[in-house]
BADRENSE-394544 format. One record per residue: x, y, z of N, C-alpha, C in turn. Coordinates in pm, whole numbers, plus 32768, in hexadecimal, padded with zeros to 4 digits. Each point is the difference from the previous one (the first is absolute). Layout:
BEGIN
XYZXYZXYZ/...
// end
This chain:
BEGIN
80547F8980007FAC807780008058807C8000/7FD580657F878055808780027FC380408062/805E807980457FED80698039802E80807FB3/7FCB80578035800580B17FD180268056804F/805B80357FD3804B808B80677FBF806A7F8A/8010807980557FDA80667FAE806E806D805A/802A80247F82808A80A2803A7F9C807A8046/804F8007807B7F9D8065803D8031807B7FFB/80A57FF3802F803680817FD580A47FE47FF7/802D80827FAE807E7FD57FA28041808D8079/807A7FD2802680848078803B8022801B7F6F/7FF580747F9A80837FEE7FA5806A80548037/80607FDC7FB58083803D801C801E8012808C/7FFC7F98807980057FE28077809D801E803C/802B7FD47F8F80A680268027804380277F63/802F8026802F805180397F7480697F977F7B/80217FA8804180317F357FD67FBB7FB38009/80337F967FDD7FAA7F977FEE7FF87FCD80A9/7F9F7FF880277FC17FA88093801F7F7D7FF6/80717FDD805680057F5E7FE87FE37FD780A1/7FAA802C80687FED7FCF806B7F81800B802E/7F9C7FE2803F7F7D801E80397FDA7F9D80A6/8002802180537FD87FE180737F8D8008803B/7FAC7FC080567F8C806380427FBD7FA78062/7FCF807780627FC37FD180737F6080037FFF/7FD97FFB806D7F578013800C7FE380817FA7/8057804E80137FEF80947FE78010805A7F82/80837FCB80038065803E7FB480547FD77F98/800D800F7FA580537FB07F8D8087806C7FE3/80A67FE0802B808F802E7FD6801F7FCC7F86/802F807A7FB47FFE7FCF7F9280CD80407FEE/80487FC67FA7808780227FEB802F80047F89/806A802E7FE38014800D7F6080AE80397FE5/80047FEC7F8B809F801E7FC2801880BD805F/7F9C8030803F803A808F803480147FEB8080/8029804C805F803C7FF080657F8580208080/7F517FE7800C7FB1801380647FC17F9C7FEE/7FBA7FF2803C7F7A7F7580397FBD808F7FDD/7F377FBB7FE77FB98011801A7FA37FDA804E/7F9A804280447FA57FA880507F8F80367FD5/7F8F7FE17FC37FA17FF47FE57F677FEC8065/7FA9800180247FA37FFA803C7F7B7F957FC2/80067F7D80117F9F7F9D7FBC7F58800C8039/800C804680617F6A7FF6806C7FB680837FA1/806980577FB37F8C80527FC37FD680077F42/7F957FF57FC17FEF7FA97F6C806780577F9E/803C8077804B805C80177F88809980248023/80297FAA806F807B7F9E803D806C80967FE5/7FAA806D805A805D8077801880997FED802C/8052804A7FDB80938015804280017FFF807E/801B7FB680578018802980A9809380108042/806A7FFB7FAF807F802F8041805E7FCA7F4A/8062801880128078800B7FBB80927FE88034/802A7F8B802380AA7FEC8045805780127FA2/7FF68087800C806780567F9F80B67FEF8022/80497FF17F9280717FC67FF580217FA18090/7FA77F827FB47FFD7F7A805480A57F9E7FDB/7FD8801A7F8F80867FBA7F8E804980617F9C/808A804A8011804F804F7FB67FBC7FAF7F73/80447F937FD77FFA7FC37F5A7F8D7FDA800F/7F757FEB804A7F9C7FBF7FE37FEF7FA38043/7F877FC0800C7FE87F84803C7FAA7F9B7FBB/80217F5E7FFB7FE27FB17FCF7FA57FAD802E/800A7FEC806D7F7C7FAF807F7FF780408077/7F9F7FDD80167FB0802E80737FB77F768048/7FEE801D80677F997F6E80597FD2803880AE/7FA57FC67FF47F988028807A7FDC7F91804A/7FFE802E80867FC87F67805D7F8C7FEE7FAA/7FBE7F9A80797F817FD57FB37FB1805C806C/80597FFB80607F9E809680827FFD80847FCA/8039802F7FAA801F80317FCA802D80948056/80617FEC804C803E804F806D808C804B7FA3/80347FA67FC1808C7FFE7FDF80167FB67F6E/805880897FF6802C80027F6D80897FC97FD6/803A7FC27F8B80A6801580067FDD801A7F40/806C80787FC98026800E7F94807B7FE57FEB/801B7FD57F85809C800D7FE37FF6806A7F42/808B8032802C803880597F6F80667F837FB0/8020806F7F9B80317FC57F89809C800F8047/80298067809B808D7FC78014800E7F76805F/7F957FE680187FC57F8A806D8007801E806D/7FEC809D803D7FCD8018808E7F727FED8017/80027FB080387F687FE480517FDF802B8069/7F9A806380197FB1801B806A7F8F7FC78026/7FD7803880AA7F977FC180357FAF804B7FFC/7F918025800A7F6D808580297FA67FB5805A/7FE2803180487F867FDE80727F90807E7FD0/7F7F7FBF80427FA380507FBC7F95801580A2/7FED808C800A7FC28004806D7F717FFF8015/7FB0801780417F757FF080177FBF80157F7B/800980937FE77FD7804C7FB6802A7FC97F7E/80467FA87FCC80517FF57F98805880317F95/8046803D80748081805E7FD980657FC1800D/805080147F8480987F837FF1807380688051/80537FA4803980A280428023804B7FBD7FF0/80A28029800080417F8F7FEB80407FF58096/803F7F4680047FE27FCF80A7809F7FED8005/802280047FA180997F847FD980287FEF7F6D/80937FB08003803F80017F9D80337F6E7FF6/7FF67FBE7F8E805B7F8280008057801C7FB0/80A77FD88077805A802B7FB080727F5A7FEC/7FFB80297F7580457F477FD5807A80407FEA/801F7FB27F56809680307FF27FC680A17F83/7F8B7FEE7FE67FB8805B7FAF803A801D7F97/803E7F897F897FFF800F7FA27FAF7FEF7FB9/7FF8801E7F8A7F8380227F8E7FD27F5E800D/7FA77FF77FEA7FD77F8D7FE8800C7F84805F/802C8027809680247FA8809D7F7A7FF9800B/7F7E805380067F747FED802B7FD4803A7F7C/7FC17F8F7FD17F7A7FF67F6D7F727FF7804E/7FCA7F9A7FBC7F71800780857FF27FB78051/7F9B806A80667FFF7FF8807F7F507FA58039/7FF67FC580B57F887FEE7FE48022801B80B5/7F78804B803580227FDB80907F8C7F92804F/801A7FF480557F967F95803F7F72803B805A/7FB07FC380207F83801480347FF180898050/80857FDF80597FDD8079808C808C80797FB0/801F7FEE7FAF805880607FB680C67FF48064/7FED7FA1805F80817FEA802680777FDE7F9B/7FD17F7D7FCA808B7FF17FB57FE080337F3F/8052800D7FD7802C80147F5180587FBA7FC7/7FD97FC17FB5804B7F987FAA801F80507F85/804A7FB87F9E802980607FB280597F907FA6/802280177F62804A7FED7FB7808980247FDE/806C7FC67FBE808A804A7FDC80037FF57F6A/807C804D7FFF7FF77FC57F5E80537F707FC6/80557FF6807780347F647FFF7FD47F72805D/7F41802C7FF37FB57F71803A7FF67FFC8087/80558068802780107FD580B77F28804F8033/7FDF7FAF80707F9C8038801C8028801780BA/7FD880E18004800E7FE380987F8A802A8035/801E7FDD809F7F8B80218046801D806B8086/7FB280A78018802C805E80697F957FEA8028/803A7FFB80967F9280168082800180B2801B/7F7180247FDF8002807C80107FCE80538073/80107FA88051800C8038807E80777FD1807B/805E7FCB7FA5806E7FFA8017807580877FBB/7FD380467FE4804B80707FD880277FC87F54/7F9F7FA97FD280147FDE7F8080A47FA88012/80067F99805A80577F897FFB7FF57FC17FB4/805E7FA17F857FE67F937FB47FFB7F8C8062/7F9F7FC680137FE77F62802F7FD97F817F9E/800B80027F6A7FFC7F847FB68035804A7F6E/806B7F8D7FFC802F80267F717FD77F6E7F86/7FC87FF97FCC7FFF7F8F7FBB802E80117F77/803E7F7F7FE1806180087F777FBA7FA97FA5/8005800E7F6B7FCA7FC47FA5806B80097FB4/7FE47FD97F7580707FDC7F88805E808B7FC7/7FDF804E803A801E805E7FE77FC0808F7F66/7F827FD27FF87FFF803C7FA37F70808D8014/800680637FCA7FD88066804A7F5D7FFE801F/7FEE800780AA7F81801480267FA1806F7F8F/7F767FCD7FCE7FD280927FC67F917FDB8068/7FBD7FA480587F698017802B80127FAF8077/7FD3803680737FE27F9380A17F7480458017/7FEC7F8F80747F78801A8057800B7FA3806D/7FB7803180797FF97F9A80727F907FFE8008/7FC67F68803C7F9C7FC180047F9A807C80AF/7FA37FED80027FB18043802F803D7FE680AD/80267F86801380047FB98080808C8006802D/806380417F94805C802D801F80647F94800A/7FF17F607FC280197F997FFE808380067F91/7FDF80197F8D807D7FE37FA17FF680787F9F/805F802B7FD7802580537F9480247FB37F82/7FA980557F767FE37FC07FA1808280587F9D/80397FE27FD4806680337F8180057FE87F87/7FDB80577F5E80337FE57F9A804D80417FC8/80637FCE7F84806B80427FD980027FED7F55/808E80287FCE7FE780327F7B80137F707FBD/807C7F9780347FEF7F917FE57F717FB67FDD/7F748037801F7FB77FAB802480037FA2806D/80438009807A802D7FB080797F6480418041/7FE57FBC80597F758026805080307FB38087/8006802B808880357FCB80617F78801680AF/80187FAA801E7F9A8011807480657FD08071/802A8082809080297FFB80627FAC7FEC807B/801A7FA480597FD27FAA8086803A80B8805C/7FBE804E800F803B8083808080237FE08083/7FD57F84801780187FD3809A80907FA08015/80027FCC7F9D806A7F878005806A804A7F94/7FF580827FA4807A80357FBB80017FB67F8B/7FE47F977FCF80037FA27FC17FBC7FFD7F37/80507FE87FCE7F9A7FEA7F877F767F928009/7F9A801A7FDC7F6A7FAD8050801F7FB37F2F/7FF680557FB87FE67FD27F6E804E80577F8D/801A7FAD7F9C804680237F697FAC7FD17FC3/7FB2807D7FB27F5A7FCD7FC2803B801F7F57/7FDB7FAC7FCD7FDB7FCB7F597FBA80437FF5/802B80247F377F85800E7FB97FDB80BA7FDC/805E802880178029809B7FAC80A980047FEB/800980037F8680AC80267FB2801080697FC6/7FA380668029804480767FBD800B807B80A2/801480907FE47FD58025805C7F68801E806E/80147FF3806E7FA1800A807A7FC180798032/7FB680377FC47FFF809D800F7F94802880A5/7FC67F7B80197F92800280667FDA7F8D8044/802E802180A17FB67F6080157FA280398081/7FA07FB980127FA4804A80567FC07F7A806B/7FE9800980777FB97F8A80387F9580328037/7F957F7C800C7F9780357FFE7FC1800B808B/7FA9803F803F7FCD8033806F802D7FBD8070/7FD07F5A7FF37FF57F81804380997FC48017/805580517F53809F7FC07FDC7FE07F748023/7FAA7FC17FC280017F627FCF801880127F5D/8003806A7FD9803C801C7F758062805F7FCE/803B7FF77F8F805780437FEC7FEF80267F6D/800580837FE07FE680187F6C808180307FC7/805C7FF47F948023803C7FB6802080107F6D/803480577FF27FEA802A7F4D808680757FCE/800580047F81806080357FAC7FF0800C7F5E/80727FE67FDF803A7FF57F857FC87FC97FA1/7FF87F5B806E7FB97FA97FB87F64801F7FD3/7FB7805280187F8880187FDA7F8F7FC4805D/80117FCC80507F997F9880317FF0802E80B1/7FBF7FB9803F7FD77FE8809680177F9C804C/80837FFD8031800E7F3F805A7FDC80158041/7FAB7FCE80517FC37FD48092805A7F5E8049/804D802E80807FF17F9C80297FD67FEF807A/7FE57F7F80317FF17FE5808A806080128051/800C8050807F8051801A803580447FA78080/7F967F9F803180677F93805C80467F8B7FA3/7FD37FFC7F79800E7F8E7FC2809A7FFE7F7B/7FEB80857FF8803880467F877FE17FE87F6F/7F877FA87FEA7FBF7FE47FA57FC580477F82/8025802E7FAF7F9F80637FAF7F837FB17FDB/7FC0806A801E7F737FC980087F8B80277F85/803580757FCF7FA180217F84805C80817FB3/7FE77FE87F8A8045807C7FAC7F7F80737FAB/80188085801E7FB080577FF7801780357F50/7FD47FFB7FB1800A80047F5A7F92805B7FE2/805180827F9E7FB5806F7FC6806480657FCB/80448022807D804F80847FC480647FE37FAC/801B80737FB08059802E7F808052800A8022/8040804D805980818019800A7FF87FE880A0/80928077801380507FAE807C7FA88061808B/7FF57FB080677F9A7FF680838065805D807C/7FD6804A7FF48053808980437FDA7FF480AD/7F7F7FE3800B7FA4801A808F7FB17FA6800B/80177FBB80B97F5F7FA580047FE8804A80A9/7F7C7FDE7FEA7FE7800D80897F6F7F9B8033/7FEB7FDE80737F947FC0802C7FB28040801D/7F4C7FE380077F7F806A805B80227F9D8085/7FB5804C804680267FF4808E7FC07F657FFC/7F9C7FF47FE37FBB7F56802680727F7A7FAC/804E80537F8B80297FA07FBD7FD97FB77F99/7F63802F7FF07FBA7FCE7FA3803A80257F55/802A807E7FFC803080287F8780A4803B8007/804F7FFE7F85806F801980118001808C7F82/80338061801E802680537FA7808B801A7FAD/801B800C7F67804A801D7FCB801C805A7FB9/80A8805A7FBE7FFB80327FCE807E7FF17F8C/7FDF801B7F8280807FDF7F82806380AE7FE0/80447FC77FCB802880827F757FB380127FB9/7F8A7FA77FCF7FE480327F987F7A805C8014/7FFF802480B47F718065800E7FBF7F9F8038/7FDC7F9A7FCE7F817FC2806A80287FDB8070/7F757FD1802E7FD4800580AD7FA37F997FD7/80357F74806A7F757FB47FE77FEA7FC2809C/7F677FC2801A7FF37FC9808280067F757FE2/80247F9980647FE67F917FDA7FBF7FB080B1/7FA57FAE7FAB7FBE7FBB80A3803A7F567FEF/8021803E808680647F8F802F7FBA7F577FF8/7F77801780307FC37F877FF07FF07FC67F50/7FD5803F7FCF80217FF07F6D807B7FFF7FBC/8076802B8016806A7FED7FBF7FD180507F92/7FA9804A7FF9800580667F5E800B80A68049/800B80467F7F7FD2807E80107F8880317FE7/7FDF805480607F66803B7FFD7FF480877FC8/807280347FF87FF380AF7FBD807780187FD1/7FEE80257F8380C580567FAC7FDA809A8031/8040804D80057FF680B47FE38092802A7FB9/7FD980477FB4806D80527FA57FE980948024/80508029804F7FEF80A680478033803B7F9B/80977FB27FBE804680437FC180857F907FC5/803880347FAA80597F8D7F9F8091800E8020/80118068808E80858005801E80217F778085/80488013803580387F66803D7FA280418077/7FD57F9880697FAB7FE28082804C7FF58038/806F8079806480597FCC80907FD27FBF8059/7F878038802A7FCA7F9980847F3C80248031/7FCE7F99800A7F887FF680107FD07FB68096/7F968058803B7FFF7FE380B57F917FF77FF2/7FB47F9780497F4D801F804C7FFD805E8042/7FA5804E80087FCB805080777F837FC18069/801D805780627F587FA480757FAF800D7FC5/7F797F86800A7F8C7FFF7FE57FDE8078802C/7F80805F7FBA7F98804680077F897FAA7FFB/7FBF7FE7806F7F8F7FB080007FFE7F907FB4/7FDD7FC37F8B80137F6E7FE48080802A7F80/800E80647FF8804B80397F5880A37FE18023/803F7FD47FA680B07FE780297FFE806A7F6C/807E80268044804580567FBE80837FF17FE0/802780217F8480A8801B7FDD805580947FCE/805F7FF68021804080707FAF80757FAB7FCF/802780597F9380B27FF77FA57FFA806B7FCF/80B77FFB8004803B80887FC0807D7FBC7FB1/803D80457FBD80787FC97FC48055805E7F9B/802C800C7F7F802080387FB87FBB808E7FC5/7F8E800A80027FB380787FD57FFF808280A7/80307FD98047800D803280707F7080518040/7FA77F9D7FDD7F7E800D80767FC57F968026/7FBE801B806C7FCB7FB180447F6D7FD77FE1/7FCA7F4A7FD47F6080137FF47FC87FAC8049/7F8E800580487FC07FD580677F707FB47FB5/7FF07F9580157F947FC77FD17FC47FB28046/7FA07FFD800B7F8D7FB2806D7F937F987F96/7FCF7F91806B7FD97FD57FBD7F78802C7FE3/7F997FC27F977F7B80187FC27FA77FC28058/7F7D802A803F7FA57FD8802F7F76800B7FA0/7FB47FA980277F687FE37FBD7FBF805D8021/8009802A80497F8B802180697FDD80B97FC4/
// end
């Protein structure tokens, strides 16, 4: 069964580059880009007003961004790989809390993901290593994990804070045990690059995608791939999960945006905003029974689409 989004409203020219980051809480959707500020946006009102600006966040720009799931705490990283923290107060006003400081060469932190209560941040290198800061340890490294060496482009940690998920340009896809330090799995079945791996609410699944064009799903105690997701044209830039898990969202180069329901193994909706590349595509909270999405990417605005009701 198809579903219907309908564009409710378009940011244009949101940032002045191409937007390759999007975050968001109950509230609020951060958005980042090739210039050197965050945006913060306002989702609670239908035409997702400006509510602050973290003006020269990143000298060269910033590439990712990530938000608890409390959505208390922020971490960005730039294109020199300084990563910061932001805490967000009552009111939902960002500051910055802290600094993670590595060896901060270009390309030492690619992307980033933090965990539930926004304590720790995991993070990519460009030579495979994956680490982990306790950020309320003054941003201490406490887990370094090593892979084949070939460069992190996408992580995520599982909801429960259990294992950190890694893909890379090899096509390597890796699943880390956080408690025991340990590699948990070396998952099959993508050979090109890994541009996204995402787990799902429950993290009894694991999604990722790339190069190869497609959607692996695997099982995550088993390491099993469990179903392959088939449609898109080109290469798979962004995934993300709705909160129940029921549907998974994607985004290509080649502009589209499609949903797919998980129980079906198909897709339920394509959108073509636009024919420039899709950096990254996020759910927003339900509005009464309606789920919502936004993406931004190469055309440097932001579009928000909700879904279609009968009624």
């Amino acid at each position: 069964m198809s579903k219907q989004y309908l564009t409710t409203h378009t940011i244009d020219h949101a940032h002045p580059t191409d937007i390759f980051s999007l975050s968001a809480t109950a509230s609020q959707i951060l958005s980042s880009s090739g210039s050197g500020s965050i945006q913060v946006h306002s989702t609670s009102q239908p035409d997702f007003p400006l509510f602050q600006t973290l003006d020269n966040a990143h000298k060269l720009g910033c590439h990712h961004t990530a938000i608890s799931r409390n959505g208390q705490i922020a971490a960005s990283v730039g294109f020199g790989s300084e990563v910061k923290i932001w805490s967000a107060r009552d009111d939902g006003w960002w500051s910055e809390t802290t600094k993670i400081v590595d060896s901060n060469k270009a390309g030492e932190i690619w992307s980033i993901a933090l965990s539930e209560d926004g304590q720790y941040l995991a993070a990519t290198s460009f030579d495979g290593r994956i680490n982990v800061w306790d950020n309320l340890a003054n941003g201490a490294k406490i887990r370094e994990f090593e892979t084949k060496g070939s460069f992190g482009m996408s992580i995520d940690l599982s909801v429960d804070g259990r294992f950190t998920a890694s893909g890379h340009e090899n096509g390597g896809i890796y699943i880390f045990n956080n408690d025991t330090g340990r590699l948990f799995h070396s998952l099959p079945g993508l050979v090109k690059p890994v541009r996204a791996v995402a787990f799902s609410p429950r993290g009894t699944l694991l999604a990722a995608a790339g190069d190869s064009r497609v959607i692996a799903l695997y099982d995550v105690s088993s390491g099993d791939q469990v179903a392959t997701l088939t449609g898109h044209g080109a290469w798979i830039s962004s995934l993300d999960w709705s909160d129940t898990g029921e549907y998974l969202l994607s985004g290509a180069f080649d502009g589209k945006v499609k949903v797919w329901s998980i129980e079906q193994r198909t897709c339920v909706a394509t959108h073509t905003e636009t024919e420039k590349i899709i950096w990254s595509v996020k759910w927003l909270p339900k509005t009464g029974k309606n789920e919502g999405f936004a993406t931004a990417g190469a055309n440097r605005s932001i579009s928000f689409y909700r879904e279609a009701t009968g009624g």
